[in-house]
C-alpha positions in Angstrom: 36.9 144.9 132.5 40.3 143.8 132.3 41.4 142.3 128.9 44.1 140.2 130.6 43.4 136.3 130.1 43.2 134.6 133.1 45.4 131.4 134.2 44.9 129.2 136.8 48.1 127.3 138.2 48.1 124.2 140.0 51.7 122.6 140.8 53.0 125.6 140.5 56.5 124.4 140.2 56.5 123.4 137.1 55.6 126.4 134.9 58.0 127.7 132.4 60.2 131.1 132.8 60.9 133.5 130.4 64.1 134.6 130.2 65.1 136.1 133.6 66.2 139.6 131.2 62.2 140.2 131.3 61.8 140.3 134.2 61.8 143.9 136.2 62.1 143.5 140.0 62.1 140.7 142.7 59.8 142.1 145.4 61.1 142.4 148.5 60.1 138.7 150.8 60.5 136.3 147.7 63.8 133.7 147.8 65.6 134.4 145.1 67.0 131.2 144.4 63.3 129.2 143.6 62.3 128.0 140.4 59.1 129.0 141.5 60.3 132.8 141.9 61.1 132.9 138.3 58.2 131.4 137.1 55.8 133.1 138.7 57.2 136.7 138.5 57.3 135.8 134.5 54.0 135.9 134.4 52.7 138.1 136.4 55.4 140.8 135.4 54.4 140.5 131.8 51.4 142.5 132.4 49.4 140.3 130.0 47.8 137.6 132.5 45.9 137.1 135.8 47.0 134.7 137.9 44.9 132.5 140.1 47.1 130.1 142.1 45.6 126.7 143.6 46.9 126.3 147.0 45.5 123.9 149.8 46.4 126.9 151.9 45.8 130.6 151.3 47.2 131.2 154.8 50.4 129.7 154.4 53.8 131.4 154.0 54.6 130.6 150.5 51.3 131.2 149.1 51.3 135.0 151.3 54.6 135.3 149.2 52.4 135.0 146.3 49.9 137.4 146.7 52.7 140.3 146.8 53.0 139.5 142.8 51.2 141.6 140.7 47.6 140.1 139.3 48.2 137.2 141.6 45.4 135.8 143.3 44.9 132.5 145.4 41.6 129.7 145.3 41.3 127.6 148.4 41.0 124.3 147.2 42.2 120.7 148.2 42.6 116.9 146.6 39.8 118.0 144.3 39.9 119.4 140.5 36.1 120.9 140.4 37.6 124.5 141.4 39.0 124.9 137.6 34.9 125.0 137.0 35.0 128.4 138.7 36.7 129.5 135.8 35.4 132.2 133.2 35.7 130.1 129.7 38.4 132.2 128.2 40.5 131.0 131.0 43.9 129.3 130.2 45.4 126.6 132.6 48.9 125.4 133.3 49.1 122.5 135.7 52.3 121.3 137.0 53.5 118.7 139.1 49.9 117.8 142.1 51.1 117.2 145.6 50.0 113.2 144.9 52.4 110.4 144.2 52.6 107.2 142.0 48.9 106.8 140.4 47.1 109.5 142.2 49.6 112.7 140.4 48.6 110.7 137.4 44.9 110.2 137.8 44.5 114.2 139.4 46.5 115.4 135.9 43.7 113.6 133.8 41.1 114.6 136.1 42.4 118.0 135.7 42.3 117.9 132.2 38.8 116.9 131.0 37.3 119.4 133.4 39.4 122.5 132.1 37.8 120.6 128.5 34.7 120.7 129.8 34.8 124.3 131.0 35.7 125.5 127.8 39.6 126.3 128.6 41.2 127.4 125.2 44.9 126.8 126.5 46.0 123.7 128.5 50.0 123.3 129.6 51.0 120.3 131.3 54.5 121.0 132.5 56.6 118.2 133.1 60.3 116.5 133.0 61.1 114.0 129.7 59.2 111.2 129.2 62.5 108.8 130.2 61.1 105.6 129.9 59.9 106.1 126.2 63.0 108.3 125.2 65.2 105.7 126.2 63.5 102.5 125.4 64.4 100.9 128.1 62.3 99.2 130.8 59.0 98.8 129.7 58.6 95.5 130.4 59.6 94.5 126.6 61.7 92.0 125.4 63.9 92.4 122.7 65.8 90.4 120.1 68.4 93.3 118.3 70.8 91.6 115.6 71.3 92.1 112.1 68.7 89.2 111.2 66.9 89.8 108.2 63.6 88.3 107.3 64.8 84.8 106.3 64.0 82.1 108.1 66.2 80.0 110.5 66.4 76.4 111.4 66.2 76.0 115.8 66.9 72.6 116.9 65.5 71.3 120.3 68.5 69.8 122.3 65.9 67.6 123.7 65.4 65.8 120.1 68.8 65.5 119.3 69.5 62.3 120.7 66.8 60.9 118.8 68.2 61.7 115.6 71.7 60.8 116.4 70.2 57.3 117.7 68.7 56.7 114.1 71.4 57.4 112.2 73.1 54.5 113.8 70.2 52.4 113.9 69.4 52.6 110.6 72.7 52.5 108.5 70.9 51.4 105.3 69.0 54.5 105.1 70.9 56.7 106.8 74.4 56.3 104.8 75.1 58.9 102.4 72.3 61.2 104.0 73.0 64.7 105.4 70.1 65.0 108.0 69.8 68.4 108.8 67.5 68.7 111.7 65.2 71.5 113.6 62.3 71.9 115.5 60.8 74.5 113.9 61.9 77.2 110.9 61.4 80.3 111.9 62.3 84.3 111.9 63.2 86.3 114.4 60.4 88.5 113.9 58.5 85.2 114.2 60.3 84.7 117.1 59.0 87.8 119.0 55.9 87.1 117.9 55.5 83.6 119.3 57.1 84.6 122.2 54.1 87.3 123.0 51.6 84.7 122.5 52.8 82.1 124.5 53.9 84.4 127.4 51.6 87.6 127.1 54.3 89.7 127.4 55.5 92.3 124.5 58.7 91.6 122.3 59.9 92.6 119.4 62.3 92.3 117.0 65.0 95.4 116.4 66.8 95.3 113.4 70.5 96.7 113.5 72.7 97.2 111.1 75.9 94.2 111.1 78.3 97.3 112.0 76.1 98.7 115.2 75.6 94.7 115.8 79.4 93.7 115.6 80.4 97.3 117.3 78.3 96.0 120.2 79.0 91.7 120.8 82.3 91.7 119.9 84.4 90.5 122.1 87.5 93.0 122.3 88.6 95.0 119.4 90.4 92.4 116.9 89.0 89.8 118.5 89.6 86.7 116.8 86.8 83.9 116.2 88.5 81.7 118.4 89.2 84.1 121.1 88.6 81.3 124.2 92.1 79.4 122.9 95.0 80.0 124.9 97.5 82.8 124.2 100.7 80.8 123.1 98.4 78.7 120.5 100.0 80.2 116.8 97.5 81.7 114.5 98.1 82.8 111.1 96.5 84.3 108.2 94.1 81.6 108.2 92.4 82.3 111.2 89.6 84.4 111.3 89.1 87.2 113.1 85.4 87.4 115.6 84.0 90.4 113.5 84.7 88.4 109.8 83.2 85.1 111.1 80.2 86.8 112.0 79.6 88.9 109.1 79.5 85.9 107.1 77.1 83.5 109.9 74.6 86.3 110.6 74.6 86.9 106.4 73.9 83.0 105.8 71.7 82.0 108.8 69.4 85.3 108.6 68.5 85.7 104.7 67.3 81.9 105.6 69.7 80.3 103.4 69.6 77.6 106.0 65.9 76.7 106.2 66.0 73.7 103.6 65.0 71.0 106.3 62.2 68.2 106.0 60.0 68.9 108.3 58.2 65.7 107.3 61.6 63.4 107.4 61.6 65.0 111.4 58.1 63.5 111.6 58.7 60.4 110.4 61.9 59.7 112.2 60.7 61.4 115.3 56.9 61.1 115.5 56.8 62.5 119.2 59.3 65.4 118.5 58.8 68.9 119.7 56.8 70.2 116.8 57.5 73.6 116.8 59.1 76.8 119.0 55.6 77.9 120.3 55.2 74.2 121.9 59.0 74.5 122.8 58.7 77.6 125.2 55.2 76.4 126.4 57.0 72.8 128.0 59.8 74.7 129.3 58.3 77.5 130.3 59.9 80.0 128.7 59.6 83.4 129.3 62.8 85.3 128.4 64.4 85.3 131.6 68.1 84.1 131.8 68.3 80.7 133.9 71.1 79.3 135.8 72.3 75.8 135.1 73.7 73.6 137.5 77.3 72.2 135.9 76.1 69.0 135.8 73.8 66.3 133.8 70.5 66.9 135.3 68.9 64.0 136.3 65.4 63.3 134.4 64.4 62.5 138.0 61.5 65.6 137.8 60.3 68.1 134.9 60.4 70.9 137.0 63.8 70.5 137.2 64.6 69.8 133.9 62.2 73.4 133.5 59.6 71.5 131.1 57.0 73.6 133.1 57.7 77.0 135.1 58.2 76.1 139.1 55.0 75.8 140.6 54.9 78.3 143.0 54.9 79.4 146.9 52.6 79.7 148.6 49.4 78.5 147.0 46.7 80.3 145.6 44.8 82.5 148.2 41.7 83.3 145.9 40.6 80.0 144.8 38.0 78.6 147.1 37.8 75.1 148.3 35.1 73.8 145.9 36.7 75.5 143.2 39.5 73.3 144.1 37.9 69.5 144.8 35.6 70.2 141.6 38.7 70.9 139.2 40.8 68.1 140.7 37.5 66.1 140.2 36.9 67.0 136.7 40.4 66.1 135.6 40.2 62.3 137.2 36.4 62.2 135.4 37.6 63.0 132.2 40.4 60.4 132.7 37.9 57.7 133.4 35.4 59.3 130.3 39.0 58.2 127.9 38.4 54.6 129.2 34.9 54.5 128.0 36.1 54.7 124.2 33.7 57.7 123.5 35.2 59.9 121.6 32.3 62.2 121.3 32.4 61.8 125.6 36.1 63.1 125.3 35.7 66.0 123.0 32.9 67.3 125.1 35.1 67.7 128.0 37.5 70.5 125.9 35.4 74.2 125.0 35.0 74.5 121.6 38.0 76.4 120.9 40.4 74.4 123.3 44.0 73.9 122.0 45.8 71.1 122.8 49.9 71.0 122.7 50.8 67.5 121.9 53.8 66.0 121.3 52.2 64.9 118.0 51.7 68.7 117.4 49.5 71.1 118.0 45.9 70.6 118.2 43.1 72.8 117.5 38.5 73.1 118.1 36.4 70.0 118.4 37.0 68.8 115.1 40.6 68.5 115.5 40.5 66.9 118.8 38.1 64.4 117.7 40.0 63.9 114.6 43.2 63.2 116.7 41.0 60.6 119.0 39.7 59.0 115.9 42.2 58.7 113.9 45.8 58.9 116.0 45.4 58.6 119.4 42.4 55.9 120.1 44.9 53.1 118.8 46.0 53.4 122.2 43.3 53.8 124.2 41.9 50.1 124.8 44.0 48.1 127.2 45.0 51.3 128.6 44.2 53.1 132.2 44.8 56.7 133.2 45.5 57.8 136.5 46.3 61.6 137.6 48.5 62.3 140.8 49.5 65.2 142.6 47.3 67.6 141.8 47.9 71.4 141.8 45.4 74.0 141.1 46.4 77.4 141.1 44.5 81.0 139.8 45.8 81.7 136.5 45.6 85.5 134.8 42.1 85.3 133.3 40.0 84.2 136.5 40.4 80.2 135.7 42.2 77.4 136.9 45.6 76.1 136.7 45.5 72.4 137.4 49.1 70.4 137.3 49.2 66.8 137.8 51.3 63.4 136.6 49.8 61.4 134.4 50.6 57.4 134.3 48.8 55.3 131.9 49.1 52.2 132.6 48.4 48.7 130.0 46.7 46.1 131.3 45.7 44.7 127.9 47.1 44.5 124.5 43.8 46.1 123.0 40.6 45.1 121.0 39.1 41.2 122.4 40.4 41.3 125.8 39.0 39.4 128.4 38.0 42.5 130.4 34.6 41.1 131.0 36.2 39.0 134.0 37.2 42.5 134.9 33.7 44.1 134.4 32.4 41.3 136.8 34.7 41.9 139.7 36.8 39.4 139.7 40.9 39.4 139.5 42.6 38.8 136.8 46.0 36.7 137.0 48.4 37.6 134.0 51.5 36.4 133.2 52.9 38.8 130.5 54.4 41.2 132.7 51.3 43.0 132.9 49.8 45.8 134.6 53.0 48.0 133.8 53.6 51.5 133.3 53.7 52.4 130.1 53.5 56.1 130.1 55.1 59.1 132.5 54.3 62.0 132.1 53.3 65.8 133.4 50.3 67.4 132.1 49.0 71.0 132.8 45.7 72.0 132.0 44.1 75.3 132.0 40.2 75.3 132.7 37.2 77.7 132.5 34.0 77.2 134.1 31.2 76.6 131.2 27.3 76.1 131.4 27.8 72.5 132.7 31.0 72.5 134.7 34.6 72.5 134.2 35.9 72.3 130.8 39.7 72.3 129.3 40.8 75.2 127.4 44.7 74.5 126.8 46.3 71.4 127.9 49.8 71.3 127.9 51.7 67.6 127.6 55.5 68.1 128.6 58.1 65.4 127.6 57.3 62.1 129.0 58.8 58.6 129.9 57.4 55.7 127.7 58.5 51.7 127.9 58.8 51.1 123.6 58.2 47.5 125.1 54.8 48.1 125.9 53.8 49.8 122.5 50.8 47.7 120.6 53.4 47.3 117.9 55.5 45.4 119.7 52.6 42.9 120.6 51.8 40.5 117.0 
């Protein structure tokens, strides 16, 4: 009995050479000038190995080629792995690249694999070219933030907001003289950043950390740029202008050790009580998903959110896979639980949201039953008397989880200044006649909410409240 070990090749392009100084003689009806010449006659030449060869065809002119190597053999087999099983244990195995493409080369390698396991095979060789996408880093469908940013935190700013700020300062001069108001939306690191960023969109990103030289090396403009590069030519500069590299040394060494993050998050609150609360409810109204956007070079109109990109585009064509009661009972569910807000329940209301439904609000973020019913109780039901809802336009798509999408407009109108209307007129059937201005709109806005089918129906998961259009006239304080 031969002591040689026995190997079975599949792919048999891919197996290693030894140096071509081994080997002894070509035999006569082999190209010379294959990669599969080399590797073959390697191992056959070395004396130490039988080869068997995996071909779909033992009749073929490259695998007759084969035989004439010596302690080459050939199995008959085809898009099928059981063959290895023919194998005495001590076998080894070295398969290459499989005659499949895209997911089936992948699937056949790891097929491959845990039957050579199973059989007992003591040596398994997976030839191959470099792993490119993980040695380079690039394309994986990650998004990165590289910078020299340390851990510190860092003060972002909705551009939305900052007209509200600026409008207080001037209308309240008595308490805003002498004050520096720094603003932001939210405080945050970039690590943070990444991190909120996966969460809201699903998608992986991370935070690289570079040194300020590789940084600077890399965003700088030209060499000796200088930090106000954009100004013409013929503008004189001297010594007190600084160049792009020493401006930045000195912003990304303030901003990222978060010597900046000394704002009042509370003085935002109370100045701006419907502010975007934080980044995470930034990139969920806009949509946000890391993917530069073009800007048209003028003042967009407030005329729609989609424009404006509060909420990604809704898309083309409609949702194939949602069937048409799926659709009429979510568009149903969403005008019931506006009418259930009329009844004043608030027990009603929080029974329409799954336990663990989150709620972004321009009051902030709100989390569970408790919370919601908290925010009813305590925030929100002011409002609610005197107050109708009505939802338009709605659009229900699939979303990634095997729910619904639905997007509407939401207009709440008043009709009532609260608590000891006259609504029993109203109750009874018969018009009212008002004066006052009233019905009006007092509320615009664009809602979407995400639902999942529970034990009794539709219920809301995530609701998302973009910015919105209110008349300040119309506000219960305004009414003595």
């Amino acid at each position: 009995m031969s002591d040689r070990k026995l190997i079975l090749v599949m792919g048999i392009l891919a197996l290693r050479a030894l140096p071509l100084s081994r080997v002894r003689r070509i035999p006569d009806g082999i190209a010379r000038n294959s990669s599969l010449t080399w590797r073959m006659i390697a191992l056959s030449s070395s004396g130490r190995y039988d080869v068997r060869v995996l071909t779909r065809n033992t009749a073929s002119e490259q695998a007759r080629k084969m035989v004439v190597l010596p302690q080459v053999t050939l199995q008959q087999g085809f898009q099928e792995t059981r063959q290895i099983s023919t194998l005495p244990s001590p076998a080894y195995t070295a398969p290459g690249r499989l005659y499949a493409r895209g997911k089936s080369e992948l699937i056949y390698g790891i097929r491959a694999y845990e039957i050579a396991r199973h059989h007992g095979v003591k040596h398994y060789v997976f030839a191959n070219i470099d792993y490119t996408l993980r040695k380079a880093g690039k394309e994986d469908g990650s998004f990165a933030w590289e910078n020299p940013a340390a851990d510190g935190k860092i003060p972002l700013i909705a551009l939305d907001d900052v007209g509200v700020y600026s409008l207080w300062l001037f209308d309240n001069p008595s308490q805003s003289a002498g004050l520096n108001l720094e603003v932001a939306t939210d405080q945050v690191s970039f690590a943070e950043i990444a991190t909120t960023f996966t969460k809201v969109t699903r998608k992986k990103g991370i935070h690289k950390r570079l040194s300020l030289d590789e940084y600077l090396d890399e965003a700088e403009l030209y060499p000796g740029a200088y930090a106000n590069w954009a100004v013409a030519s013929d503008v004189p500069r001297d010594e007190s202008f600084m160049t792009w590299r020493e401006n930045f040394t000195a912003w990304w060494g303030y901003w990222s050790e978060g010597k900046g993050a000394t704002r009042d998050m509370a003085l935002m609150d109370r100045i701006h009580p419907s502010r975007i609360p934080s980044l995470e409810a930034w990139m969920r109204m806009k949509g946000y998903d890391g993917r530069p956007r073009l800007h048209p070079p003028y003042p967009i109109i407030m005329a729609s959110f989609l424009v404006d990109g509060r909420f990604p585009p809704v898309p083309l064509p409609p949702s194939k896979d949602i069937k048409s009661e799926e659709r009429s009972t979510a568009i149903d569910f969403v005008n019931r639980h506006n009418l259930i807000f009329q009844e004043f329940n608030y027990d009603k209301v929080t029974a329409t949201f799954l336990p663990d439904a989150i709620v972004y609000h321009s009051h902030g973020t709100i989390r569970g039953h408790a919370e919601i019913k908290q925010f009813l109780e305590n925030v929100y039901g002011f409002f609610i008397p005197g107050i109708g809802r009505s939802a338009t336009n709605h659009v229900v798509d699939r979303d990634e989880n095997g729910g619904v999408v639905v997007r509407y407009q939401e207009t709440l109108i008043r009709y009532g200044w609260g608590e000891g209307e006259p609504d029993a007129d109203v109750v009874a059937g018969r018009d009212i006649v008002r004066a006052d201005g009233l019905p009006a709109i007092w509320w615009f806005g664009q809602v979407v909410d995400r639902l999942r089918i529970a034990a009794n129906g539709w219920r809301i998961l995530e609701r998302y409240l973009g910015g919105s259009f209110r008349n300040q006239s119309l506000d219960l304080t305004n009414k003595v």
